[in-house]
C-alpha positions in Angstrom: 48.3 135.4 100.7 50.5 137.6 102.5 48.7 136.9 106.2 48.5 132.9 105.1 52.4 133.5 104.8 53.0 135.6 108.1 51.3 132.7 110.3 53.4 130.1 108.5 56.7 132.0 109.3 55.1 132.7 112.7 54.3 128.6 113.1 58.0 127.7 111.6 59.1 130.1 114.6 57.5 128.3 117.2 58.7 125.1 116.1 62.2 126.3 116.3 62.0 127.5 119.6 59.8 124.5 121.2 63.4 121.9 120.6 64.4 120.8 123.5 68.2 121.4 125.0 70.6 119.5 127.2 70.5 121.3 130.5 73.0 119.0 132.3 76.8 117.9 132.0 76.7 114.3 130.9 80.4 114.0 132.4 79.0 115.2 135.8 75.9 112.5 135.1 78.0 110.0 134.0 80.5 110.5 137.1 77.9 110.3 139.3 75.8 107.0 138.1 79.0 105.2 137.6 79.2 103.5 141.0 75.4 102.1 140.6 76.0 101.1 136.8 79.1 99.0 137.7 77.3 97.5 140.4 74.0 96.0 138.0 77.1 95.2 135.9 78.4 92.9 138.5 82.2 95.3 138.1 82.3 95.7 141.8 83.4 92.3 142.0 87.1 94.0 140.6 87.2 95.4 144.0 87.8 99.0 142.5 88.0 102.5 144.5 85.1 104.8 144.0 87.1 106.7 142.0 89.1 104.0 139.9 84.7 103.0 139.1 84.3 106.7 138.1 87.4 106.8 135.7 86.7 103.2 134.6 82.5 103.6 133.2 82.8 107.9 132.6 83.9 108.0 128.8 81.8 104.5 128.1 78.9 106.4 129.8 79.2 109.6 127.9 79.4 108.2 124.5 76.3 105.7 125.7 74.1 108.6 126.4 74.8 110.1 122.7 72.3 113.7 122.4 69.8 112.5 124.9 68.0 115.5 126.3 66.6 114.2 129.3 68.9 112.2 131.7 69.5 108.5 131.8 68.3 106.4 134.1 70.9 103.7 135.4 68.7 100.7 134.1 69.0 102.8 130.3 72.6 102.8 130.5 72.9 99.3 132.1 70.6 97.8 128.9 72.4 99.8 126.7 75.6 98.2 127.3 74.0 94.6 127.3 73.3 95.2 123.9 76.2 96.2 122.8 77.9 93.9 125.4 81.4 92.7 123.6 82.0 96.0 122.4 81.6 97.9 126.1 83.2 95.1 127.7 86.1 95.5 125.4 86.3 99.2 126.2 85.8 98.4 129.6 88.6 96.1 130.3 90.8 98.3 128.0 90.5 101.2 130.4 90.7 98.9 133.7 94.6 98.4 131.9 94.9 102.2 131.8 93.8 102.6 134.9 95.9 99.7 137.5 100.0 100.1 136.7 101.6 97.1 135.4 102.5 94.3 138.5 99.2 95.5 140.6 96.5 94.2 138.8 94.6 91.4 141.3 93.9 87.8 139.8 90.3 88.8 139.5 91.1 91.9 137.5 93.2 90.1 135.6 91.2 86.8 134.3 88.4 89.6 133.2 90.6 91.3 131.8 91.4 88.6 129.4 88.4 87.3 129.4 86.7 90.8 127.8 89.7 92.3 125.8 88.4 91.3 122.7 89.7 93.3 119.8 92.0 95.2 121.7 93.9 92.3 122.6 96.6 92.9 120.0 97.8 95.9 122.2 97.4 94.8 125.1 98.5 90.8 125.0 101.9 91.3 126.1 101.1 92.6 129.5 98.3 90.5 130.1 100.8 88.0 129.6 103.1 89.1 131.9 100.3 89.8 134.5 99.3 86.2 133.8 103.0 84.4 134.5 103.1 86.8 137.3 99.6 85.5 138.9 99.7 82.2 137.5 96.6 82.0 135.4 95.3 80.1 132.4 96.3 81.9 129.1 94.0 80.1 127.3 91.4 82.6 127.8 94.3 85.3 126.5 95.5 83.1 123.7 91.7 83.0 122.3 91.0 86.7 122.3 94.5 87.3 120.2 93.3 85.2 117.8 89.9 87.0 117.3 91.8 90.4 117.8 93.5 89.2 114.0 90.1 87.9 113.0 88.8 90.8 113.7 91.8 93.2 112.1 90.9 91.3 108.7 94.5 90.3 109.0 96.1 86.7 108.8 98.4 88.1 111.4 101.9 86.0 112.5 102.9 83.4 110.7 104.6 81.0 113.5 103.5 79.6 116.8 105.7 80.9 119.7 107.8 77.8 121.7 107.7 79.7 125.0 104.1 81.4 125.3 102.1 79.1 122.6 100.8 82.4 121.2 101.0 82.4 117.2 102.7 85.5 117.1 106.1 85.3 116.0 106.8 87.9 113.8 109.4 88.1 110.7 111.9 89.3 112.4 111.8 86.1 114.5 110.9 87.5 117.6 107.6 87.0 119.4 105.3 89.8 119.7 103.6 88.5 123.1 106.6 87.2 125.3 109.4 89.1 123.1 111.3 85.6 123.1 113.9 85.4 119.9 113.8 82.6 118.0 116.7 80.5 116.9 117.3 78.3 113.2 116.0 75.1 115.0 112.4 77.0 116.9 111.6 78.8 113.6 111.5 75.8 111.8 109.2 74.0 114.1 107.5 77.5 114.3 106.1 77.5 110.8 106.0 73.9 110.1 109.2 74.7 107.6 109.7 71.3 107.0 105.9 70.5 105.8 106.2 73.4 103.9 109.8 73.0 102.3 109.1 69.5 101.2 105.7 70.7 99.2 107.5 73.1 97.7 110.0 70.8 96.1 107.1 68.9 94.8 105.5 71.2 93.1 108.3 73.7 91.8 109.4 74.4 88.5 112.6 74.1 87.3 113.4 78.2 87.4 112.2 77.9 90.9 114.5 75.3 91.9 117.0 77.3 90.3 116.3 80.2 91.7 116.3 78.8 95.0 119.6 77.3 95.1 120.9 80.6 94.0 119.1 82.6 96.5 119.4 80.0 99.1 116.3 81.0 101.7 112.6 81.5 101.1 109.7 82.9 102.5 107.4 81.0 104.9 104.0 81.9 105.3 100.8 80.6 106.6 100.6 78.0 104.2 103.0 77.8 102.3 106.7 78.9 101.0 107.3 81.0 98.3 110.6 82.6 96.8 109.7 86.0 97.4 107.3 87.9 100.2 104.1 87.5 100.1 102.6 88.9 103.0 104.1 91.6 105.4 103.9 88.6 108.0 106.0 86.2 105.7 109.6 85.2 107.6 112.6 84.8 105.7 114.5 81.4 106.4 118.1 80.5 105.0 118.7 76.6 104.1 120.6 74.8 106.2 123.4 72.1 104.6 121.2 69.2 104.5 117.6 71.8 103.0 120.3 72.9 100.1 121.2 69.6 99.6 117.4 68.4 99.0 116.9 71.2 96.7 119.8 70.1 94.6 118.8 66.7 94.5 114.8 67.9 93.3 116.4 69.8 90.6 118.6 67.2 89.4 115.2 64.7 89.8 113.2 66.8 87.8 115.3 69.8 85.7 119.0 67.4 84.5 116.1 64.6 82.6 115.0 68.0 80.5 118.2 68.7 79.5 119.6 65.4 78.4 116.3 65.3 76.3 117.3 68.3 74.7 120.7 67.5 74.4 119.9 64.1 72.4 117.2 65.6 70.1 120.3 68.4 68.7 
């Protein structure tokens, strides 16, 4: 028993020391196949330095090659970003952002950069925007990938369509998160569709909600609808004007001064 036990420690042992080890830097790996990768990638269409390439694909390549002991081939690394292709891209254009300052991106660099931001676009939207005016480009493209950013977030996101930049990203405080324009009374309204909104609210309130309304004197508007109270960190307080009080009043005296003459007559 004792020998059958020695050679099965002794086998164990040689198992242990037959796993393989990384021998090589993946940075220095990654640095180096960079230039090749972006061009199978069709990237050196951005018209990028050597250098700006390295910085661009380096992390991306890193994290692609995961614990791999033996090193990657290009066409590995090239598939392996196909098949995760939105995602990369995303990280990709991300990082082209980091790496070009503001005002020097190139029309090309730009329209993939919107093009590919993908999730990231919540960050990043406002100076893509700016890089957009500045170039004159579509912002469709742009206006597309902030919406899926929010899609994506799990979030509704803003409540109100921006007047200047078309974007729907006007936050409560009335100012746009994309082109930073502030709103006035007269935008916010046509914004967030108040006026929809306002008048299906007087339909269907109650009478403490009319109530409470004209004592309040603003609501909440969100995606949908209006409510008296917040409902949504998103949701942007709106104070009636003269003629919005005045249609509240008249809905409560429609709907809430019939109850209380029928009251009144049954005493």
């Amino acid at each position: 028993m004792a020998k059958k036990k020695a050679k099965a420690s002794t086998k164990k042992k040689k198992k242990k020391s037959s796993v393989r080890r990384r021998t090589w830097d993946p940075f220095e790996v990654a640095e180096k196949l960079a230039p090749t990768v972006a061009t199978m990638l069709g990237l050196d269409s951005l018209g990028l330095s050597e250098d700006q390439t390295v910085e661009l694909l380096r992390d991306l390549l890193v994290m692609m090659m995961g614990d791999r002991v033996t090193k990657p081939k290009p066409e590995v690394l090239v598939n392996a970003i196909k098949r995760n292709e939105s995602k990369a891209f995303a990280i990709i254009a991300s990082k082209l952002l980091e790496i070009i300052p503001e005002g020097q991106l190139t029309p090309e660099q730009a329209e993939f950069a919107m093009a590919y931001i993908g999730p990231f676009a919540i960050r990043f939207a406002p100076r893509l925007y700016r890089e957009a005016k500045r170039l004159g480009l579509d912002l469709g493209p742009l206006q597309a990938a902030w919406e899926e950013a929010w899609r994506l977030a799990g979030e509704e996101g803003p409540v109100g369509n921006c007047p200047r930049c078309g974007f729907r990203a006007v936050a409560p405080d009335w100012t746009c998160m994309v082109c930073s324009k502030t709103l006035n009374d007269k935008e916010i309204r046509m914004a967030t569709d108040f006026e929809t909104k306002f008048e299906e609210f007087l339909e269907n309130a109650e009478c403490k909600e009319l109530k409470e309304l004209l004592d309040k004197g603003s609501v909440f508007v969100g995606h949908s609808s209006i409510n008296l109270s917040r409902q949504s960190k998103w949701d942007i307080e709106v104070y009636l004007n003269k003629e919005e009080k005045a249609k509240a009043k008249e809905a409560f005296k429609r709907k809430c001064t019939k109850d209380v003459s029928s009251i009144l007559k049954k005493l």
